[in-house]
C-alpha positions in Angstrom: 47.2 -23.6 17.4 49.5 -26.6 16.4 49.6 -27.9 12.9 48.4 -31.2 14.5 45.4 -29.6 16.1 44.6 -27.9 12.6 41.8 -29.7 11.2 42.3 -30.2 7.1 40.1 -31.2 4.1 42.1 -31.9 1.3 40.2 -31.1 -2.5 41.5 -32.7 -5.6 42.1 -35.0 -8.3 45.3 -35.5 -10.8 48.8 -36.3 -10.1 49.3 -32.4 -9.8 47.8 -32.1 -6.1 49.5 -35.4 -4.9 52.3 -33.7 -4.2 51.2 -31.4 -2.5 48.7 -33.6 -0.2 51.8 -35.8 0.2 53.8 -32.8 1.7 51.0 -32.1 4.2 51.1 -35.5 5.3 55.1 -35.9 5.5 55.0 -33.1 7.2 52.4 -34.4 9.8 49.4 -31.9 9.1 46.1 -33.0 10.2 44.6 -34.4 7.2 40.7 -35.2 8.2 39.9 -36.0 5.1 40.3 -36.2 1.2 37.7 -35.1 -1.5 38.3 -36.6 -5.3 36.3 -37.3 -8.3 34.2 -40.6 -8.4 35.9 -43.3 -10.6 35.3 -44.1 -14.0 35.6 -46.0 -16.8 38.7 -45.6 -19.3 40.5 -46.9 -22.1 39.5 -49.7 -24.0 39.0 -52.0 -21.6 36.7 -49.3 -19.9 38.5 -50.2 -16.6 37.5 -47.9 -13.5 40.2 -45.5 -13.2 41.1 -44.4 -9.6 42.6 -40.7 -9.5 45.7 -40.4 -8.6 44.8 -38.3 -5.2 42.2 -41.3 -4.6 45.1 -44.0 -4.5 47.4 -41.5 -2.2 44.7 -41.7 0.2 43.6 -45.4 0.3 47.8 -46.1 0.5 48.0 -44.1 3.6 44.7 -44.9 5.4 43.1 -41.3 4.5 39.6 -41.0 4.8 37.6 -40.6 1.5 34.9 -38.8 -0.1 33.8 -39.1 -3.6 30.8 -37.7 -4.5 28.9 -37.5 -8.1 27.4 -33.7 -6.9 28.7 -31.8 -4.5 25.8 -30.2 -3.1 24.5 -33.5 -2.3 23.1 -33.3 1.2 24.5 -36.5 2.3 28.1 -35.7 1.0 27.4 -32.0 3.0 26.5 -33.5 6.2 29.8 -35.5 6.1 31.5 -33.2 4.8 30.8 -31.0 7.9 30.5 -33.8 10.6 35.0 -33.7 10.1 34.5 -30.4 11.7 37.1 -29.1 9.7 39.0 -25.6 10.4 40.7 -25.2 6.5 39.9 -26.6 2.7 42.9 -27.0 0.5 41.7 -27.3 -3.0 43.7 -28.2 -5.8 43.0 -28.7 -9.7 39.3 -30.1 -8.5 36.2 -29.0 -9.3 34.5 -25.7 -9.1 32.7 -25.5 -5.2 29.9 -24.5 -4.2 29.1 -21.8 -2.0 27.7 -24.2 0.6 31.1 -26.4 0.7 33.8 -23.7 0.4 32.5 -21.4 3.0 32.3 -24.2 5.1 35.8 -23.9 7.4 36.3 -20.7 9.6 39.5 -20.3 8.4 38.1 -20.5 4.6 39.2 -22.4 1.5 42.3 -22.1 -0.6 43.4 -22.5 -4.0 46.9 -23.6 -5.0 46.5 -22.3 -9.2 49.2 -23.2 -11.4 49.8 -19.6 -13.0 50.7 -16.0 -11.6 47.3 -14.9 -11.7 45.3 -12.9 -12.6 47.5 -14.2 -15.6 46.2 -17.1 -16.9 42.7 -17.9 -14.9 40.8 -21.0 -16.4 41.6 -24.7 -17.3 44.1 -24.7 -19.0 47.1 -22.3 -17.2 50.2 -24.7 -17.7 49.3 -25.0 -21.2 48.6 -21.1 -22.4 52.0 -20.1 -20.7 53.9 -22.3 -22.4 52.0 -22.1 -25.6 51.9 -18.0 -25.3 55.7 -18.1 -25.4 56.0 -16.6 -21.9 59.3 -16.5 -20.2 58.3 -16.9 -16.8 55.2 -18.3 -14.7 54.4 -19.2 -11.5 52.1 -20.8 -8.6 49.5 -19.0 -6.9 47.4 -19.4 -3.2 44.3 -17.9 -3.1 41.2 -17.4 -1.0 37.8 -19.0 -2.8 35.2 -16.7 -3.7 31.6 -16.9 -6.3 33.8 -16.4 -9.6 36.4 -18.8 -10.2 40.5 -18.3 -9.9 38.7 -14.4 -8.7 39.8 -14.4 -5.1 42.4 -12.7 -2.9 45.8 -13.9 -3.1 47.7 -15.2 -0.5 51.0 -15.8 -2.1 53.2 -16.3 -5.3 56.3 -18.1 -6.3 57.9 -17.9 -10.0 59.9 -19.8 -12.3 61.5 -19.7 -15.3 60.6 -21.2 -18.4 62.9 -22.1 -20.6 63.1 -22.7 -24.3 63.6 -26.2 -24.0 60.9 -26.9 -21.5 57.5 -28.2 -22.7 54.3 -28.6 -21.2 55.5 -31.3 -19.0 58.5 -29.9 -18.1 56.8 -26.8 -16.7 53.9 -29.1 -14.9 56.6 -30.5 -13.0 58.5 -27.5 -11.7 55.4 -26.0 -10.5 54.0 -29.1 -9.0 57.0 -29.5 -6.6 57.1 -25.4 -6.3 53.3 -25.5 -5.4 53.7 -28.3 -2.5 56.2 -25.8 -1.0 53.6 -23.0 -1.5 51.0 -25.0 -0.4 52.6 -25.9 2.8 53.9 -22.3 3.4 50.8 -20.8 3.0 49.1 -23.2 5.8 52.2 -22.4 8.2 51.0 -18.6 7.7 47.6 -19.1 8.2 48.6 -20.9 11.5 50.6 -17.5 12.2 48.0 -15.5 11.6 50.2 -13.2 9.5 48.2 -12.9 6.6 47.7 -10.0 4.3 45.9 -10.8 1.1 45.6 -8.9 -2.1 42.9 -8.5 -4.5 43.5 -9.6 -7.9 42.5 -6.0 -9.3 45.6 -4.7 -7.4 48.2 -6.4 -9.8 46.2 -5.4 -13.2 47.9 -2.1 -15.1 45.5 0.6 -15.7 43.0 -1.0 -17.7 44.6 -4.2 -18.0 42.2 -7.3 -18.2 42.6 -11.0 -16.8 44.7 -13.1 -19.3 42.0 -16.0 -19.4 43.4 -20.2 -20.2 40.7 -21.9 -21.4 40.2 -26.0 -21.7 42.3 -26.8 -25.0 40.1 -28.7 -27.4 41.0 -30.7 -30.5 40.7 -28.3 -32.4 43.2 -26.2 -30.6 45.5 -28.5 -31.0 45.4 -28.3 -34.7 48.5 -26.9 -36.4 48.1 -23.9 -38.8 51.2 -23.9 -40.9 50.2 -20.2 -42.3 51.5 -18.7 -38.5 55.0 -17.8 -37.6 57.2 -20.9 -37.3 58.0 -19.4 -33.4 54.3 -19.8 -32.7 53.8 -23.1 -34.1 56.7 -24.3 -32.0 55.6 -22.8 -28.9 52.5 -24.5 -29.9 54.0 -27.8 -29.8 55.5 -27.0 -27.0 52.5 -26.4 -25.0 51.1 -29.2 -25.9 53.9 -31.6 -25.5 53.7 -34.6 -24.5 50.0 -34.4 -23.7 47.4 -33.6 -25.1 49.8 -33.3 -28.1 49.7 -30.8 -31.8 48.7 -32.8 -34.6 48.6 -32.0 -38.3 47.3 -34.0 -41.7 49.6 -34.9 -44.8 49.0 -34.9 -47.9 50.3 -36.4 -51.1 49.7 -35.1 -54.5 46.1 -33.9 -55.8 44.4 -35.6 -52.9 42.1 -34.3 -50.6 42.4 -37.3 -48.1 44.8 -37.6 -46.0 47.6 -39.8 -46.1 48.7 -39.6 -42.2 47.5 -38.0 -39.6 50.2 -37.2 -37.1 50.7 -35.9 -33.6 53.8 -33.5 -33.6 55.8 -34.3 -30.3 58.7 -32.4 -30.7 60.2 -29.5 -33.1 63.2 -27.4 -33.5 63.5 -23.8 -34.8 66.1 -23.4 -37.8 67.7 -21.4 -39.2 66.8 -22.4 -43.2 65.4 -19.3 -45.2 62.0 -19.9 -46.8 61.6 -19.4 -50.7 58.7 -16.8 -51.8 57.6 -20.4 -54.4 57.6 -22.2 -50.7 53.7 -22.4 -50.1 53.0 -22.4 -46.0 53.0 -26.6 -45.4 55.6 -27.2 -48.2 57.7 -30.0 -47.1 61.5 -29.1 -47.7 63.5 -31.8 -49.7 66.2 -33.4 -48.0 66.8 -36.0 -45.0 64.7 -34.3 -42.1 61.2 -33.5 -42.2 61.7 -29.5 -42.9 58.0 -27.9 -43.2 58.0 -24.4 -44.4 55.8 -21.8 -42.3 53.5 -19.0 -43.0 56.7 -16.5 -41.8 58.7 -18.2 -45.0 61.0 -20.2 -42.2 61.5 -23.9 -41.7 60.5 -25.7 -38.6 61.5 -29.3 -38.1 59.7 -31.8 -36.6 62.1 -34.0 -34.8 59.6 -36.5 -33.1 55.9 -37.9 -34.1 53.3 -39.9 -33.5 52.0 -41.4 -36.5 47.6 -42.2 -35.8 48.1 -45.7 -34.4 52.0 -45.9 -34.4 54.7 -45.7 -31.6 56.1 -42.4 -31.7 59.6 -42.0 -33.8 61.7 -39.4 -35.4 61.0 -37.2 -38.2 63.9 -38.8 -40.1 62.9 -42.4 -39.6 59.2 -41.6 -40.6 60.7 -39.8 -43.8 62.3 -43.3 -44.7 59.3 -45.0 -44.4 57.7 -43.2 -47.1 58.6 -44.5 -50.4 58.1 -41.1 -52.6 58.1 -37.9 -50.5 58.2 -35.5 -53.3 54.5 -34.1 -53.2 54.0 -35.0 -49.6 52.7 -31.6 -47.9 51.1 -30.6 -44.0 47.7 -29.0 -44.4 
């Protein structure tokens, strides 16, 4: 079969999978039609947001599906009147049986993580925020239990110490179009050999799971290791952000709330008086960890502020002397 003659559904939602659908189409796969999430309202305006694979496909004339349930009969029927022979799904929703056994060729996942490292939500995010060196893109055949099935292929990259959270979305997003494109060419081939997940798992080894990151997630704990707390930032960087609350004096209200944006390991030794939180006197905003090192927060977000540098929001405080993160 020619690529032309391959008959593909295309599954997904964020700027992630636009890439990827975008290679298919450069590359003149048969794209049959695109599956997103319905619009809805955001920001304050409560405007109808669009995803971003939703404008792709009205920009290049792609036909569209966006249903509320996806075992809706209607969107079923439609869904199988393309006559599709492959699903390509990508950061969407979890399928149904009904829908992903639907092709004859089946339905793959492109995951963001070399799994079974890092199954769930959140992949991107844990790597980073775990302190791993490396990660990775995966392409695997859908089965009943989510980010479960048989892999197809992998691809790694590094991660460095510099990179945050969008850093690392960004590599894997252009490494998983190549992926994604690659494994399609090989399913054309018919050279497949996939291998169960329970096949790269050591002895007893279980799943490293990445679940949704919640506020409270996000929530700095000055008593950890300052290496954790900046891989925490890290992970979280520039969205959906770590955030922490200061204090001055005997209060027990907050004086700012702050999203932590960036951060920088030092090398300034901690003093045993130096409680986890302390703020170190001097020009840059120093905060003392539960390991007895500094960590510096170069860039913030103050709660309804433009985001600036630790030094600038230090000058803007008149007396820092019994300021503290809790």
């Amino acid at each position: 079969m020619k690529k032309e003659d391959l008959r593909i559904v295309f599954l997904g939602t964020p700027e992630f999978a636009v890439e990827s659908l975008d290679r298919l189409v450069t590359e003149s796969f048969n794209v049959v039609g695109v599956v997103t999430m319905p619009d809805k309202p955001a920001g304050r305006g409560h405007k109808m947001f669009q995803s971003p694979v939703k404008q792709y496909a009205l920009e290049h004339g792609l036909r569209l599906m966006q249903p509320v349930k996806l075992k809706d009969p209607a969107f079923v029927e439609e869904l199988r009147s393309l006559d599709a022979d492959l699903f390509i799904v990508i950061a969407f929703r979890m399928l149904p049986e009904i829908v992903w056994q639907m092709p004859r060729l089946g339905t793959f996942n492109l995951h963001a993580s070399l799994l079974p490292r890092y199954r769930g939500a959140a992949p991107i995010n844990w790597a980073v925020i775990n302190g791993d060196k490396e990660t990775g893109v995966t392409t695997f055949f859908l089965k009943h239990e989510i980010d479960t099935g048989d892999i197809i292929q992998q691809e790694r990259v590094e991660i460095l110490d510099t990179d945050n959270v969008g850093d690392v979305h960004d590599k894997l997003m252009h490494l998983g179009a190549s992926l994604t494109v690659d494994t399609v060419n090989h399913i054309l081939a018919g050279d497949l050999s996939p291998i169960p997940q329970s096949a790269l798992l050591n002895n007893d080894a279980e799943p490293t799971p990445a679940p949704k990151i919640f506020k409270e997630t996000c929530r700095i704990d000055w008593t950890r290791p300052a290496l954790e707390i900046h891989n925490l930032v890290r992970g979280l960087s520039p969205y959906p952000c770590a955030w922490t609350e200061l204090f001055t004096g005997e209060s027990e209200t907050p004086a700012y709330n702050i999203k932590v944006i960036e951060t920088e390991l030092t090398d300034i030794p901690g003093e045993e008086s130096q409680a986890p939180g302390s703020i170190r006197k001097g020009k840059h905003l120093d905060i003392f960890c539960g390991d007895g090192k500094c960590l510096r927060v170069k860039q913030l977000q103050p709660s309804g502020k433009k985001p600036m540098g630790g030094k600038d929001f230090l000058n803007g405080i008149a007396d820092t002397s019994t300021l503290y993160a809790r």
